[in-house]
N, C-alpha and C positions, 0 to 999 in steps of 0.2 A: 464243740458247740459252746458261746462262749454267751448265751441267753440269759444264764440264771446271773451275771455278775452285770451290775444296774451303779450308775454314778446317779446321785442327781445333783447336780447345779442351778442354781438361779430357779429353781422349781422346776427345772423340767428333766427326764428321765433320760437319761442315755445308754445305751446297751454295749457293750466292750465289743467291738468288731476284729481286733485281733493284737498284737501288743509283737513290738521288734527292739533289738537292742542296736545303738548304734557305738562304736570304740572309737571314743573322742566325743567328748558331748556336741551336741549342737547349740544346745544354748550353752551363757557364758554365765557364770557370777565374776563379778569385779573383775570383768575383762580378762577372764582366764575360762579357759575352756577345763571343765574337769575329765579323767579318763574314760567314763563308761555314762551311756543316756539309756534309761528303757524309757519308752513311748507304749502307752498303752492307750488302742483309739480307738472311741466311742461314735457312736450315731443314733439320733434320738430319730423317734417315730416320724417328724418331717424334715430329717433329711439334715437336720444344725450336728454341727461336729464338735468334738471335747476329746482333746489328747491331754490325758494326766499323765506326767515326766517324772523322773526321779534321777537322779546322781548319783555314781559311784565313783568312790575316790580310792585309792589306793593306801595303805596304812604301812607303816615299819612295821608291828607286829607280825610277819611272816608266819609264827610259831603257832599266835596266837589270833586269827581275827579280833578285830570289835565284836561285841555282844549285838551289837544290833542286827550285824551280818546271819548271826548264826539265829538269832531270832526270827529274821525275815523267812518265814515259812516257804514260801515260791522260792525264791532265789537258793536258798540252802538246799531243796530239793532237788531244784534245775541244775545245779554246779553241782555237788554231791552222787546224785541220784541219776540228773539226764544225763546231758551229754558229757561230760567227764568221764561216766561210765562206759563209754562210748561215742570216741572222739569223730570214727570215721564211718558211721553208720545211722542209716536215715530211720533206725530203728528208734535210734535215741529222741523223736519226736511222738510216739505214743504215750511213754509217762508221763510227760509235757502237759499235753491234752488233760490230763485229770486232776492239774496240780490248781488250786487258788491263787490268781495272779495280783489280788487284793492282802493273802496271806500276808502280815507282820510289815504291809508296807508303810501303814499310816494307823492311826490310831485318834482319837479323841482328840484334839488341842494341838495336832502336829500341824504348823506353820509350811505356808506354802506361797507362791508369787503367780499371780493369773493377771492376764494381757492380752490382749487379740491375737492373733497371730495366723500362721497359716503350716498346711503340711507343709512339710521336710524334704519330701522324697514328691518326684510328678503323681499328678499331674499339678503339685503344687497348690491346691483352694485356698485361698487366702478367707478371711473374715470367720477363724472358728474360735472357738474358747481351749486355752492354754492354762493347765492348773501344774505348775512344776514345784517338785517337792523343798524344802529352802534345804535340810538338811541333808546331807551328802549320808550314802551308805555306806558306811566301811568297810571294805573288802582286802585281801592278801595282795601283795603285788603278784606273787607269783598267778594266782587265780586270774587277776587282769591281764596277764601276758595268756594262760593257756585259753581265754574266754577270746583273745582276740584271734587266736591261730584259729580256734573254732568257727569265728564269721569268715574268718579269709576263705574257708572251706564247706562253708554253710550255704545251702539251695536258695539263699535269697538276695538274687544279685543286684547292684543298684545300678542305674542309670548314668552315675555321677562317674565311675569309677571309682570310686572309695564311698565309706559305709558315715557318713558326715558331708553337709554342703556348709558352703559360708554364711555366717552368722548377716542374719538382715538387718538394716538400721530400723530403728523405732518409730522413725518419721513419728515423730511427736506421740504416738502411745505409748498411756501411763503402764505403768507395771505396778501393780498390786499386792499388798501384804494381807492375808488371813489366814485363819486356822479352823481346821476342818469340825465341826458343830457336832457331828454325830456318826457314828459308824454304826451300819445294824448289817446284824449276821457274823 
C-alpha cells in the first residue's frame, strides 16, 4: 500500500502508485546513459501523472560504497535486506512492501531536472511531469552487476525485451533545473 508516501508538485498532490528499477538508465545526462534508473510513479486525484527518477552509477570503491549509498535508507534495505537476501525467491518482495521509498533519497535543497515527458514502458502516456534526481547514487559495481542478474530473473517482464527503451528526442521541450523546497515526514 503505497497511500501514505504524497509528492506534491506544482501544488498538486500525487500518491506513489508503484516505483521499478530499470539497468541502463533511460534517460541520459550529457548524452550518456548512466547504469541503474529507479522510476518511482505517481498519480494525483484526477488522473495527472509525476514519475520522480534517480541514478545510479557505479563507483571503484568496491570495498567501500559512497556514503550516500549507504545513507539512502530504501535502497540499502532493498540490496542489503530484500532481495540479495534472497536472490531467487518471491519471498524477497514482502520486506520490500514496508520499506520507505522516499528514505535518504532527496533531502532539502537537493537539485533535480523536470520536463514533460511520458511513460517508459506501454502503454506509453505521453504529457506527464518528469522530476529526475541531477545527482547520480553511488553504488559498488559489483552490487550493479548482482541488481542486474536480479531483473533478468525478476516477475516483471517488459514488453521491449530488455528492461530500458530508447531515449526520445525533445522536440523542442525545455529541461529544467530546481531544487527540492521542502521535505516533510
Amino acid at each position: 500500500n503505497c497511500s501514505n508516501f504524497v509528492a506534491t508538485w506544482h501544488g498538486r498532490n500525487y500518491t506513489l502508485q508503484q516505483l521499478h528499477f530499470h539497468f541502463e538508465s533511460e534517460n541520459m545526462l550529457g548524452g550518456h546513459h548512466q547504469d541503474m534508473e529507479i522510476h518511482l510513479v505517481h498519480k494525483s486525484a484526477d488522473g495527472a501523472s509525476l514519475v520522480i527518477g534517480a541514478f545510479l552509477e557505479h563507483t571503484e570503491h568496491v570495498e567501500q560504497p559512497h556514503k550516500t549509498f549507504w545513507e539512502n535508507g530504501f535502497l540499502h534495505q532493498l540490496f542489503f535486506h530484500g532481495f540479495l537476501g534472497q536472490p531467487d525467491s518471491q519471498q524477497m518482495l514482502a520486506p520490500a512492501w514496508r520499506l520507505n521509498p522516499y528514505s535518504g533519497l532527496f533531502s532539502e535543497g537537493t537539485e533535480f531536472y523536470s520536463f514533460l515527458g511520458s511513460l517508459t514502458t506501454p502503454p506509453c502516456t505521453p504529457n506527464l511531469e518528469w522530476v529526475v534526481l541531477r545527482q547520480s547514487i553511488p553504488i559498488a559495481t559489483k552490487d550493479v552487476f548482482t541488481f542486474e542478474q536480479y531483473l533478468k530473473k525478476a516477475p516483471q517482464p517488459d514488453s521491449y525485451g530488455m528492461v530500458d527503451r530508447p531515449v526520445q528526442p525533445l522536440n523542442g521541450r525545455p529541461i529544467k533545473v530546481g531544487s527540492i523546497g521542502k521535505v516533510v515526514g
